[in-house]
N, C-alpha and C positions, 0 to 999 in steps of 0.2 A: 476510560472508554466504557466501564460496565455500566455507572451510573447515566452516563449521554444516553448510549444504548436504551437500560432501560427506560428510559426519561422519555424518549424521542419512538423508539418501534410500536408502531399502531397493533402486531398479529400480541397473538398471546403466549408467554414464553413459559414454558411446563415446568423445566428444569435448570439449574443452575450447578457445576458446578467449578469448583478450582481446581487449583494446583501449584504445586510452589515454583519457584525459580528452578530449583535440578530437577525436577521432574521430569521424564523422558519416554516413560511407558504410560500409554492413553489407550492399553488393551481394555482393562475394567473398564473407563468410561465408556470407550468404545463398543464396549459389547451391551453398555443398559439401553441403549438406543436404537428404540423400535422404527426403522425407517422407514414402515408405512405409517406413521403415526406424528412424525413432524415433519417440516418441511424443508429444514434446514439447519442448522449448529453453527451458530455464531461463535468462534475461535481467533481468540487473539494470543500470542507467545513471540517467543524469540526466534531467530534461525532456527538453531538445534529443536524448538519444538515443531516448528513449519513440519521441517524433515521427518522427525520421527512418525508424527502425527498421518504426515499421506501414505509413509510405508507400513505404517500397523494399520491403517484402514485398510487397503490391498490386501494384510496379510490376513486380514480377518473375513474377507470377501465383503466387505460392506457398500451399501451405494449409499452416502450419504453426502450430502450437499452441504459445503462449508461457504459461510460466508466469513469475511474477514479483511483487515489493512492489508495496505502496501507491502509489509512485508514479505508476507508471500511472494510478491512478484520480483523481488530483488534478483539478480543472477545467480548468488549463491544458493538461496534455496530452492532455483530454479534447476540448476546446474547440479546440484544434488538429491535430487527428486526427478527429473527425467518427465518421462510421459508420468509416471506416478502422481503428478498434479495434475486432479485430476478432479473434474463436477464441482467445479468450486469459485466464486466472486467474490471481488476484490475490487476496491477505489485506490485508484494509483491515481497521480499524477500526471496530467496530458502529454509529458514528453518521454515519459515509460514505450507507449505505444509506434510513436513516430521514431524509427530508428532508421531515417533514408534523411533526415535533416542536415543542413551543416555541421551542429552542433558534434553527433556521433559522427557522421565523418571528420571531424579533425581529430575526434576522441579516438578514434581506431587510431589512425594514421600515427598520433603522437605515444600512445601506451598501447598500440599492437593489440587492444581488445578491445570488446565492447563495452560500452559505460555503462554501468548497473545504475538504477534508478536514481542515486542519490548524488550521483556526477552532474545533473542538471543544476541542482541545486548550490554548489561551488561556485558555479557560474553567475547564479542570479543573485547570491548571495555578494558578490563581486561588485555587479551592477548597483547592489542597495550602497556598496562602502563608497564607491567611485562617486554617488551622487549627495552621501550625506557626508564627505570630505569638500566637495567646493559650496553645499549650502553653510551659509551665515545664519547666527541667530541662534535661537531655541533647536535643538535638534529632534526634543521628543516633539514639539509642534509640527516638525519638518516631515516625519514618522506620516502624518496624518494627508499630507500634500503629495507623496511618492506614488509613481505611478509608472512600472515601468514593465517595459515589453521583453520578456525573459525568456526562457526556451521553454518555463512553463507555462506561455501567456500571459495575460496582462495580472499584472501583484501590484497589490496594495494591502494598507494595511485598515481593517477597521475599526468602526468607535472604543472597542476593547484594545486596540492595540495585537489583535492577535492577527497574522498575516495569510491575504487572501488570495490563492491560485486556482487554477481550472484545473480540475479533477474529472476522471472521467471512471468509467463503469468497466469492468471487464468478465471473462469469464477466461477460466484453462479448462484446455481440454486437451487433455491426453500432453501437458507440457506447452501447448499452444496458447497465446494470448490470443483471445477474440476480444476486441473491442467490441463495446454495447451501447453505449453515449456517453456523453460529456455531458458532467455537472457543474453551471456556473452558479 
């Protein structure tokens, strides 16, 4: 993601920097950042850093604007974080947003909760095996012919092989998901 990032972002990025896998405390980084001075902090981690990460910002009194993956918007580090996610986008998935579909309605009804982001995906993942169990033939050719209407929208796969869904923009605020558009 760092190398895309920088490959791909037009602003100009001051500072870089890491962190390891247990990593937990982002008070140091957090506090070298002058937040009249950039526009935003591109942050990528696991759960446990989503979490940490919104509640030492809080705890530091900082407004700083996070951009970053889907992970953030998962339920757990949703559910764990509270209103504390907080000034901050993120590209999920189109069916992160829509939670009035059939799809989370059977999802509730059947596991008693709400499906976290990644429950979509079982599904359409489902949809690809069902369709390349009755294709004959080459199946990586088959790969390039699928095209199928999922809870993420319409998937496919392209010339890389690597597979394409409707993604959309969002922002939290105070724990709230705002949608902001859809990227196809």
């Amino acid at each position: 993601m760092e190398e895309h990032f920088e490959k791909n972002f037009k602003g100009k990025i001051t500072k870089k920097e890491a962190f390891s896998v247990s990593e937990l405390d982002f008070k140091t980084i957090l506090m070298k950042i002058d937040e009249k001075s950039v526009d935003g902090v591109f942050f990528v981690g696991y759960n446990p850093h989503y979490i940490q990460l919104f509640k030492q910002i809080k705890e530091l009194n900082k407004n700083i604007t996070i951009i970053t993956n889907n992970n953030a918007g998962g339920n757990f580090v949703r559910n764990m974080t509270g209103n504390l996610l907080n000034n901050a986008y993120a590209v999920l998935p189109v069916s992160t947003i829509d939670k009035n579909n059939t799809f989370a309605e059977e999802y509730r009804k059947k596991y008693n909760k709400e499906p976290d982001w990644t429950a979509p995906f079982g599904y359409d993942i489902m949809l690809f095996l069902d369709y390349l169990q009755r294709e004959k033939g080459n199946l990586t050719n088959s790969l390039y012919k699928i095209e199928i209407d999922g809870w993420n929208g319409k998937i496919h796969f392209d010339k890389n092989r690597e597979i394409s869904i409707n993604m959309t923009t969002i922002y939290f605020d105070y724990g709230k998901i705002i949608p902001i558009g859809e990227i196809k």
